[in-house]
N, C-alpha and C positions, 0 to 999 in steps of 0.2 A: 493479475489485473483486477478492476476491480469486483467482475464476477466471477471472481477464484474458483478455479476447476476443484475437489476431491482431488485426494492423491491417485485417485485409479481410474479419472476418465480425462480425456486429453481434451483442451477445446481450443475453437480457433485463439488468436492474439486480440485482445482490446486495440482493435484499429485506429480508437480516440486516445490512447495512452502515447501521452511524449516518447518516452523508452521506447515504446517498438516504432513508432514513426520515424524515430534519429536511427535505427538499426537497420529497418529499412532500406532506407538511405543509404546507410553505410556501406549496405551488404551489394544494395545493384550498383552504388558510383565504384567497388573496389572491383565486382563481376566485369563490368564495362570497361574499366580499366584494362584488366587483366586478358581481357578479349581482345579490343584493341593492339597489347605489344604484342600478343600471342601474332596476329596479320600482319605487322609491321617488320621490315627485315633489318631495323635497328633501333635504337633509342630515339633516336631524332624523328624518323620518319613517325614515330610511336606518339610522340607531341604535337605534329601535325597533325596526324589523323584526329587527335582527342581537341585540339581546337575545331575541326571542322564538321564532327560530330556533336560537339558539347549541345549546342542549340535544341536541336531537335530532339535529345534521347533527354535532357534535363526538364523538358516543357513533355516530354509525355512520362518522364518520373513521375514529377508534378503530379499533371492529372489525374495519374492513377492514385496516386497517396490518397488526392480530393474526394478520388469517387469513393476509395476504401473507407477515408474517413466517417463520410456521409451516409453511407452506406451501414456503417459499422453495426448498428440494433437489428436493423435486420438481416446481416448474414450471422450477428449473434443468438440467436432463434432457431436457425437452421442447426440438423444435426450435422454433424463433425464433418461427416463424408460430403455430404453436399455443401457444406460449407465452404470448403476445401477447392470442391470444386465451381461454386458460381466464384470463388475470389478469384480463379487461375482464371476462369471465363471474362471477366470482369477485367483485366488487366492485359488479357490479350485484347479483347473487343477495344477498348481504349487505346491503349498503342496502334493498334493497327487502324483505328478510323483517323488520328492524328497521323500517323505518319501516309494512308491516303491524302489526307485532307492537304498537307504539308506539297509531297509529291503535284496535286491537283494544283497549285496555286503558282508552284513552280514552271512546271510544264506538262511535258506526260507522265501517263501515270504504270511505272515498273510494277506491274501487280508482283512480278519474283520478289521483290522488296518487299512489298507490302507485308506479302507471305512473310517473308524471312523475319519483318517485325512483330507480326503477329505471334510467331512460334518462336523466338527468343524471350517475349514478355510473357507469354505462359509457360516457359521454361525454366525464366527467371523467377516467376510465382512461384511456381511449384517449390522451386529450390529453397525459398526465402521461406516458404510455410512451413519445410521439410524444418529448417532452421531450429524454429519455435517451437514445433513436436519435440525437437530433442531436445530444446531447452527448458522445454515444459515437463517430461520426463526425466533430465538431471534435479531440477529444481524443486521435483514433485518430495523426492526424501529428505532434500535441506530445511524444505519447508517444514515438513514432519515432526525431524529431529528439534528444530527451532520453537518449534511449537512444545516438546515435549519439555523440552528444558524451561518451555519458559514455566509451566504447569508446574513442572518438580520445583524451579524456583521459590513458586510462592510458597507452599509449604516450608517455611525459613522454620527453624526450631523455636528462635529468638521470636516469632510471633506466636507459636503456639505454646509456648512457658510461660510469657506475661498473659495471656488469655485466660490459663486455667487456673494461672494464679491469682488471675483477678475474680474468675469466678469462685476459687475454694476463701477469697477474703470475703467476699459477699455470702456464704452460706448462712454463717449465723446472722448476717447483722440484717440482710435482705433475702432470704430464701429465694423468693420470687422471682428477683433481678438475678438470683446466682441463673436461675435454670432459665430467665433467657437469655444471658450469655453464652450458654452450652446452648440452645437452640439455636443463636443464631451462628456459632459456631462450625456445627452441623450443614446448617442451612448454605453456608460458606464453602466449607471442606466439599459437601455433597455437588456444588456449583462448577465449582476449579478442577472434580475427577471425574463427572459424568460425561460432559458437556463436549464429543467429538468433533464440533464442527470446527473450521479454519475459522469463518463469519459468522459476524452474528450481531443481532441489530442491536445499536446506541442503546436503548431503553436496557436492553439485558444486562451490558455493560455497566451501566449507571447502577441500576438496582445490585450487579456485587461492587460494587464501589461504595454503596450507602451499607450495605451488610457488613464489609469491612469495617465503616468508620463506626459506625453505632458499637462496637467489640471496642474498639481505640478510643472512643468516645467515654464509655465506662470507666477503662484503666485511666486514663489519663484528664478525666472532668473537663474543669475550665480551662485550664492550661493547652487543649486541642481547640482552634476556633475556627471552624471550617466555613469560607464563603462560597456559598454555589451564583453563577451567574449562570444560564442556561435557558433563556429567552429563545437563543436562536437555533437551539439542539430541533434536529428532527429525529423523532423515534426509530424511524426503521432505517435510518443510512445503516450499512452494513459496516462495521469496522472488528480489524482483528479482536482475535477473544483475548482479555487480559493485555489490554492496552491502558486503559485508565486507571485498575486496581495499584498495578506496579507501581503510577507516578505516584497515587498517592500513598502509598506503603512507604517509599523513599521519600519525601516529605513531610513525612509522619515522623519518621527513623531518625531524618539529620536536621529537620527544620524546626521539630518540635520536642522529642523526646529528651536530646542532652540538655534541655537549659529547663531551668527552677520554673522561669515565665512561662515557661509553654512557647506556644508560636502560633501567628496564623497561617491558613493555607486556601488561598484560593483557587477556583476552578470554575473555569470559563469555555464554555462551547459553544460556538455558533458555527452559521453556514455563509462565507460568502468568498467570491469569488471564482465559483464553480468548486470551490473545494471543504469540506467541514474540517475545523478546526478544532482541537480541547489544549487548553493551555493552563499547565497547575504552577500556581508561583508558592513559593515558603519563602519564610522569611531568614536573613541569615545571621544570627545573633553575633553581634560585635565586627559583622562589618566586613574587616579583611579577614574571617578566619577565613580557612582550607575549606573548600568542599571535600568530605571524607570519599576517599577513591573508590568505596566499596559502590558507591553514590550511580555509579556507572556501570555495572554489570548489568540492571536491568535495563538500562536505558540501552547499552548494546543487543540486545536480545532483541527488546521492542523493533530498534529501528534497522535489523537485520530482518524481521518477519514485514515490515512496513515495504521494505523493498523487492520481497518475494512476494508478496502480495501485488501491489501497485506501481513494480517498477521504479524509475525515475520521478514518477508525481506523490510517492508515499512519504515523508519527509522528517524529520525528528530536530529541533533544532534546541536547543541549549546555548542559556546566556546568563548572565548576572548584571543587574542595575539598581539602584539604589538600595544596596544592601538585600534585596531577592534572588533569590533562584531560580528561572524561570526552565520552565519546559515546555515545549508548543512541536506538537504534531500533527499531521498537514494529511490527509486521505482524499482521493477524487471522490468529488460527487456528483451527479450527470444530472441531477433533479429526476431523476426516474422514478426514485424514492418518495412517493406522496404521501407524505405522512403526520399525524395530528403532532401539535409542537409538544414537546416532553414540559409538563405539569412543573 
């Protein structure tokens, strides 16, 4: 989610995240369900009950999601344990004052029910949060692994040959520029193998993106013509590490490198709609060529770690239109992040 746990502490679920909302869901209408035929002494009578139930157990789903939702920064704060436990508190308290309130309006009031709803919706908490611990623990080495592949990726050999061969054609003719090519090299290689964390904020991102291009910039002169549009970037959104380098390595690769012209490659980030956006277009020489297949390995990786991160709201879309190649990926942003807008 979007304050991604470390692989080795567990935290509650992003309660404002689509994906665990819709699972939620999922998980108490199929419990309910399942409760339901288990009391009923056939199929049929199993359809009757769930119509004469639907009303009341769907309007205090409801609520609870509402209050989870609402609620969500601040039981995100809280450590794990207590966490854990004001959400189960939290979902029985709910349930049980609706299904009071419900009873109350009706006629009298079966406090045994009451009971009984109070202690099924902290039982169903408990179970649903039980859920997310284990899926936050399966999740925790895919993430890992996804992460590590995406780091060895970059390291391509095919970028570190043209590098150094760009730098040993610069020795005689520009000493200066040879050795900051190898700095910035360095400075690159040193960025992509230190840098443990999952997250890490826009500005980080950016700056190895520019370390990148300034290396591609050299080998490749005029013929590279990169447009930054970045008005609406805020610095500290957190986004995966090595989200932006990839798209533009691969726009570099197939939208500029095979043809004599060069290419352009634009790149665009803003924030809106609760979400921040980076979108790199290249351009695609001649039109209807093939986008080259290899084109898609990083983009698999990216939008594999987008989804272990953020769920259902992390997003990676891919399209072509007037001869561009676009790539546009989609991260939650809550505004929590207040931050000076990136230069």
């Amino acid at each position: 989610m979007d304050n991604a746990p470390s692989h080795d502490v567990v935290t509650l679920p992003d309660f404002r995240n689509l994906g665990v909302l819709l699972r939620i869901l999922v998980i108490a209408e199929a419990a309910n369900l399942v409760t339901l035929a288990a009391h009923a002494p056939d199929a049929i009578e199993a359809l009757k009950s769930v119509g004469g139930a639907a009303l009341p157990f769907e309007f205090s789903l409801l609520a609870v999601a509402l209050s989870l939702f609402l609620l969500s920064p601040l039981l995100a704060r809280m450590p794990y344990r207590r966490g854990v436990c004001a959400s189960v508190a939290l979902a029985a308290t709910v349930a049980g004052a609706l299904d009071l309130a419900f009873h109350s309006w009706v006629g009298a009031v079966p406090w045994g029910a009451v009971l009984k709803s109070i202690a099924m919706a902290g039982l169903l908490a408990a179970m649903i949060l039980g859920y997310f611990n284990w899926r936050q623990r399966v999740l925790s080495p895919a993430l890992a692994k996804a992460r590590l592949m995406a780091l060895q990726s970059r390291i391509r050999p095919h970028f570190l040959f043209n590098s150094l061969n760009t730098a040993v054609s610069l020795v005689r003719q520009d000493p200066c520029l040879a050795e900051q090519v190898l700095l910035d090299m360095s400075d690159l290689f040193r960025a992509l193998l230190k840098d443990s964390r999952s997250l890490v904020p826009l500005a980080d991102e950016i700056r190895l993106a520019e370390a990148y291009l300034q290396i591609e910039q050299l080998r490749l002169g005029e013929r590279l013509r990169v447009h930054w549009n970045r008005e609406g970037a805020q610095a500290a959104v957190n986004v995966p590490i090595l989200v932006l380098q990839p798209l533009l390595e691969n726009a570099v690769r197939y939208g500029v490198e095979p043809f004599a012209a060069g290419g352009d490659v634009h790149v665009a980030i803003r924030v809106g709609g609760g979400e921040l956006v980076i979108e790199v277009t290249n351009s695609i020489c001649g039109g209807d060529m093939p986008v080259p297949s290899g084109n898609r390995i990083a983009l698999a990786n990216i939008e594999e770690r987008l989804g272990l991160h953020f769920d259902a709201e992390g997003t990676l879309h891919i399209s072509t239109r007037d001869n561009l190649f676009v790539v546009k990926v989609c991260v939650p942003f809550r505004g929590a992040c207040t931050a000076a807008q990136v230069a």
